[in-house]
Phi, psi and omega in degrees: 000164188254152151287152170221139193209107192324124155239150167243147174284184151290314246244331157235037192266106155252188171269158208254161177228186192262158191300354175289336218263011167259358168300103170277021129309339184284167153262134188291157165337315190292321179281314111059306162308313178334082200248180189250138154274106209262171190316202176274307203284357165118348205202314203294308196285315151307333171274344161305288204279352174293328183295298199285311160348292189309293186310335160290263183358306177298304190306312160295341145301305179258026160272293198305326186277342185293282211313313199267019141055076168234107151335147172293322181271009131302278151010285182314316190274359177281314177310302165316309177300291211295331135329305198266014195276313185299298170301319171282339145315295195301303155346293187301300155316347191242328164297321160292333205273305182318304182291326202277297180350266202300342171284320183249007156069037200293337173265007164268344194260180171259235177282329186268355173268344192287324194288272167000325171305322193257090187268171179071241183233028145303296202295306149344273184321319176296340177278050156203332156289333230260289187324316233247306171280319166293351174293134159355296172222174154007249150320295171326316181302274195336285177330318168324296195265348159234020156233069199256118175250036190228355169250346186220060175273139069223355180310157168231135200240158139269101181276336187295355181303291189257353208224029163044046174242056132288345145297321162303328205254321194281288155009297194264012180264290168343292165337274212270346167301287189319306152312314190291001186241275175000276169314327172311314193267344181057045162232120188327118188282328213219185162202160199211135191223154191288125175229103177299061167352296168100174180047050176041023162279149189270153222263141188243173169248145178218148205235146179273160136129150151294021156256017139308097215297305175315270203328318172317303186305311188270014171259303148313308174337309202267339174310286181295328174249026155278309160303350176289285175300356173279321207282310210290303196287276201332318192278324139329339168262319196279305156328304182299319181086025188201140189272016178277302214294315195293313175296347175302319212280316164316306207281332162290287179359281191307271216307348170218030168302357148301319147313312172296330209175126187260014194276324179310318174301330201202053191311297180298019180260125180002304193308321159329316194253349204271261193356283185307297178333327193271326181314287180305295182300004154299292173342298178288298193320304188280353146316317179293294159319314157324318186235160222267331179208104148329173161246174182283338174287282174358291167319301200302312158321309154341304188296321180297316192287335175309297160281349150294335178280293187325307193261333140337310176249099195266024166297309214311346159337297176283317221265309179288028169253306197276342154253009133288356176281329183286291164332307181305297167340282197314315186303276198286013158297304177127345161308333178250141183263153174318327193273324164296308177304296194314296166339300166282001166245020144270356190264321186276324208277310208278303198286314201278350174282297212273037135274318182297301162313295163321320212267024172053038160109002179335090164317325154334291187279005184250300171241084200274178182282341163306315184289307207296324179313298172297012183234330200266312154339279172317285178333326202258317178287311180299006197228349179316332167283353166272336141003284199280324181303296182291342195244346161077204193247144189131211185274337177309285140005288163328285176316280158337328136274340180270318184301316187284354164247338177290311155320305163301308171320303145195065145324264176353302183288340171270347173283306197293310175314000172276289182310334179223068160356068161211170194206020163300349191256030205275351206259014161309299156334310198272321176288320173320295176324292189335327207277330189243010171195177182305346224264136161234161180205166161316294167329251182025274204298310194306307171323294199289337186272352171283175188270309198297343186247354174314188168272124171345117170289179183255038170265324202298300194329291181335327189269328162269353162297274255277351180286325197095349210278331153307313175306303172272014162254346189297307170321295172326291203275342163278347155297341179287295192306314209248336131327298175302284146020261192299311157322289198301344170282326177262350155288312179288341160275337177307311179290315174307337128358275176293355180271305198260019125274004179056061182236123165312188176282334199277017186284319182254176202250138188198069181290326172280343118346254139008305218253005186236352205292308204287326173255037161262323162319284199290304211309299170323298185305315188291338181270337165300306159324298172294336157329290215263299156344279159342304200262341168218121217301329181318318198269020165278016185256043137255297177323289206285319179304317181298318154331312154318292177293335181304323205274357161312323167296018186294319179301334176301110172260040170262006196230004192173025179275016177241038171267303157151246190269169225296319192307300176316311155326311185254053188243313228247324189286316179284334150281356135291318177303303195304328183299304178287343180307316197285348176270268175352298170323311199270005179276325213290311152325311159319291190284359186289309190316342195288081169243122179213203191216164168248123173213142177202073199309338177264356177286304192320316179285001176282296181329311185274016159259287222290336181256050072313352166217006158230162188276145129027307187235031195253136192237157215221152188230145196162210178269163193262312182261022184258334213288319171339286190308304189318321163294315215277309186210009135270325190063060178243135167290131159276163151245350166218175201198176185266007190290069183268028166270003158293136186289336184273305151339318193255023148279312153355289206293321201281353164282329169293298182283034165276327173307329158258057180234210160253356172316166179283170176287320193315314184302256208333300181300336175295325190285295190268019170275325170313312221260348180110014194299129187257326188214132144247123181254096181320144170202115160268022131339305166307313196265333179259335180313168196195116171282308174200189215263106173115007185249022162267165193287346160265358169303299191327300191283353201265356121342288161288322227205054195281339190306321188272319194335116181117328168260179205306155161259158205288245083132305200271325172289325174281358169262026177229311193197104183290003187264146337313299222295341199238080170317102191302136215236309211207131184210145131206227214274332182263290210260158168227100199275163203218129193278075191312072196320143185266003145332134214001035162294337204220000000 
């Protein structure tokens, strides 16, 4: 355990008191007396105005039901959704906050222990909020970060370009608006304490409060996907057509949150800020899908949430490729009508220009198969009657359009990737193949050899037997399947009809049909999900939250109304819940029992060598996620980072990392010296981990590098005697820094 023990600034010493009185639940003291002074007789001037109360009250009432043309037990039952929508937010946020708490023991460490906490491209994306809030201003912050020499040096970078940060920039806009009034008003933001480490370590100060720059950060963070889960229970109530269907899709959350969702673990990663937004934007779309002529506000939200999902994340790309490939589906079946599927890919066309804009001109997005996809769609609606001429109606059709978009699709993506010459998404392309044939490469292995990107393991499906949460929805969705069935037989008769009466498509009517369309939707959208799981373990925090949401339809009784009457349904719901509770309690139990602190005394004694002993402009080399922290909390230029989708970036990395490959030392010292390296920083971890067989980093280069293949890897020769080529600067137990000569480097 740590001793903690309060130190104060000038700047926030205010007088102390006993710890209840630091509850922001107490009422201050002064008030505790306060009472109402009643009239003369004692009653009558209260009840008067107790009267005239109500009566405001009714009147505003039924003025909000005038406007909003609401029944009073509507009202109610809106009142009731949007309450228990709250709670379950709340919950969520108060469950993330408790777990992140309780792994790293997070108010207690200090700032260089907070930063080190955010490892990888954690820590990167946070180096720039960090940055933004230490400028002189603003603005100056802003110039900063999009003239960035400190991450690719000697390159000037527009990170807001290549790095999805625009929650860091609104985050630290937030920050630095909130101290600054604060301080204005001279009222204390943070409180700060002495902490007494143990184990002959020196006592650090670690500071509370939102004028804590991390704790600002991870407070919104655990903010917005507390609000994730209310949106969660709504879109679950609203699919189902029952607020019992919301509470499922909450009570599966929990019950597999370990499955769902990494943000307690890992707050500053892209998904953390995307993810909810892609919830509301499920939400509307299926709103959308409901109804027979959207409105244009209805659309234009869409568009927003589309780019709010959109510019965080530079995944999100892939996850809208897969519903709109899901949309097409629905046309062609005959669930979606043209001018609606039309509607919706101007509303994505429209969300991917002003994401191209903001992200300054982002090549990515124009050319991803997303974008081509939505060019090849329009194209395909727009030529439908020559479709129907040549291939005439039936399954032939069908075929024959989905074939005709995976082909244009890419063409379309190979043109464009020619004409705006990139190939940063190329090793996407490349990880795919990996999945379905032999073929490696360096990218490659750097992917497949992580766990996260690997092939589902067969633990997770197991964990959703044991939860029920696989069971019901495969249940679901083949009444969803067998459903569809019966639909698509009666659209080829319908159509062969309307061809030999010359009636367009949008000429009959297909209500019954229609009123099915938003769960042929999910259903699609859920084989995508498991698709992109299955092949990469990470994108199951899409697969399981839908999953979640499927199972809300247990409650739809257009899907299960011949269990019979409504008591009997939720007899049969409450007894699946209780099945899942027994498993779901003890993972939920897991993760509460999950308790530590984070400490990591050898980065740390590396951070205070490099910004004590090294200069400002001295440039540094390494593991991608050690060069982070070096950024991060030295402000020393790197050359490389963990962002590795850029193609100039993984040339970069694969040149550092020659140093765990077998080449001679002369080669290795030359790339960095090419590259301006002043310190390499050694881990002999890097050079011996083996995840699994053929994934240590010299199996890796002897890929690349059959010529070397048998000898020694240099990464095992310099950690025995780094001379000639190199000098040893720093060593302990972790790390080994290694001194580049600086002969024709510069």
């Amino acid at each position: 355990m740590v001793a903690k023990t309060r130190r104060q600034s000038a700047k926030d010493q205010t007088p102390q008191s006993n710890g209840k009185d630091r509850s922001p639940f107490v009422s201050p003291s002064h008030a505790a007396g306060k009472s109402r002074r009643p009239g003369k007789d004692g009653k009558g001037s209260g009840g008067f105005n107790a009267l005239q109360s109500k009566s405001v009250i009714f009147s505003g009432l039924a003025f909000i039901r005038s406007k909003i043309g609401l029944s009073p037990s509507a009202l109610m039952k809106i009142g009731i959704t949007l309450v228990l929508a709250l709670v379950a937010g709340f919950l969520h946020w108060y469950h993330l906050t408790h777990l992140f708490e309780n792994d790293r023991h997070f108010s207690h460490l200090s700032v260089l222990e907070k930063e080190m906490a955010f490892r990888t491209e954690m820590g990167l994306y946070y180096s720039y909020y960090k940055t933004i809030i230490e400028a002189p201003s603003f603005l100056n912050g802003l110039y900063m970060v999009m003239n960035d020499r400190l991450t690719e040096y000697p390159l000037i970078i527009n990170t807001l370009k290549r790095f999805n940060l625009y929650p860091e920039l609104l985050l630290a806009t937030w920050f630095r608006s909130y101290t600054g009034v604060m301080d204005f008003f001279g009222i204390p933001t943070k409180m700060c304490w002495s902490i007494n480490r143990g184990e002959g370590l020196d006592p650090v100060e670690s500071c509370e409060g939102m004028g804590d720059p991390a704790s600002f950060y991870v407070t919104f963070v655990f903010l917005l996907n507390g609000a994730m889960m209310s949106l969660f229970f709504i879109y679950g109530t609203y699919l189902s057509g029952s607020r019992l269907g919301g509470i499922i899709t909450v009570i599966c959350f929990f019950f597999n949150h370990g499955e769902s969702t990494r943000v307690m673990w890992t707050p500053p990663l892209r998904e953390s800020f995307s993810y909810p937004f892609l919830v509301l934007q499920m939400l509307l779309l299926t709103y959308i899908l409901r109804t027979r002529k959207p409105s244009t506000s209805v659309l234009v939200a869409l568009g927003i949430s589309n780019v709010l999902f959109m510019l965080p994340w530079q995944f999100a790309q892939f996850v809208l490729l897969t519903q709109v490939a899901s949309l097409f589906a629905l046309y062609i079946l005959g669930y979606l009508s043209p001018s609606k599927m039309q509607s919706l890919l101007v509303t994505h066309m429209i969300s991917l220009s002003v994401c191209y804009v903001l992200m300054f001109g982002n090549a990515m997005l124009l050319t991803s198969f997303y974008a081509s996809s939505l060019v090849s769609i329009w194209g395909i609606i727009a030529m439908r009657e020559k479709f129907v001429e040549l291939f005439q109606t039936g399954l032939l059709l069908w075929i024959m359009q989905g074939l005709a978009w995976v082909v244009s699709t890419v063409i379309l993506k190979s043109m464009l990737s020619i004409i705006f010459g990139a190939s940063d998404d190329a090793h996407i392309s490349s990880l795919i193949k990996s999945k379905f044939t032999d073929y490696k490469d360096f990218d490659t292995m750097m992917y497949t050899c992580a766990a996260e990107f690997d092939f589902m393991e067969i633990e997770t499906p197991l964990r959703y037997i044991k939860t029920l949460l696989l069971p019901v929805t495969m249940l679901i969705v083949a009444v969803i399947a067998g459903k569809t069935v019966k639909d698509a037989m009666k659209i080829l008769r319908e159509r062969d009809v309307s061809v030999k009466e010359e009636k367009t498509e949008d000429d009959y009517d297909e209500p019954e049909v229609s009123a099915r369309g938003e769960l042929v939707y999910h259903a699609l959208q859920l084989l995508a999900f498991a698709v992109l799981a299955v092949l990469i373990m990470r994108l199951k925090l899409f697969l399981t939250p839908h999953m979640c949401i499927m199972a809300s339809l247990l409650c739809s009784k257009q899907l299960f109304g011949w269990v019979g009457e409504k008591f009997k349904l939720q007899i049969m719901v409450f007894a699946i819940i209780s099945i899942m509770a027994m498993q779901g309690a003890a993972n939920l139990q897991g993760q509460w029992g999950i308790m530590g602190e984070f400490s990591n005394v050898p980065q740390e004694e590396l951070l205070d060598w490099i910004s004590s002993k090294t200069g400002p402009n001295d440039v540094f080399a390494g593991a991608m996620p050690t060069m982070a922290s070096i950024k991060l909390s030295a402000g020393r230029p790197i050359v490389n980072h963990p962002h590795y989708e850029d193609a100039g970036l993984r040339a970069r990395t694969k040149l550092v990392y020659s140093m765990y490959s077998r080449k001679p030392a002369e080669t290795v010292q030359a790339n960095l010296m090419k590259l301006k390296v002043d310190y390499f920083v050694l881990e002999d971890s890097w050079c011996t981990r083996r995840s699994r067989p053929g994934c240590s980093m010299p199996e890796i280069w002897d890929l690349e590098d059959p010529d070397n293949s048998g000898k020694a890897p240099l990464c095992s020769i310099m950690a025995r005697d780094t001379r000639p080529h190199f000098a040893t600067v720093f060593q302990n137990s972790i790390y080994k820094v290694l001194r580049v000569p600086k002969s024709s480097q510069r």
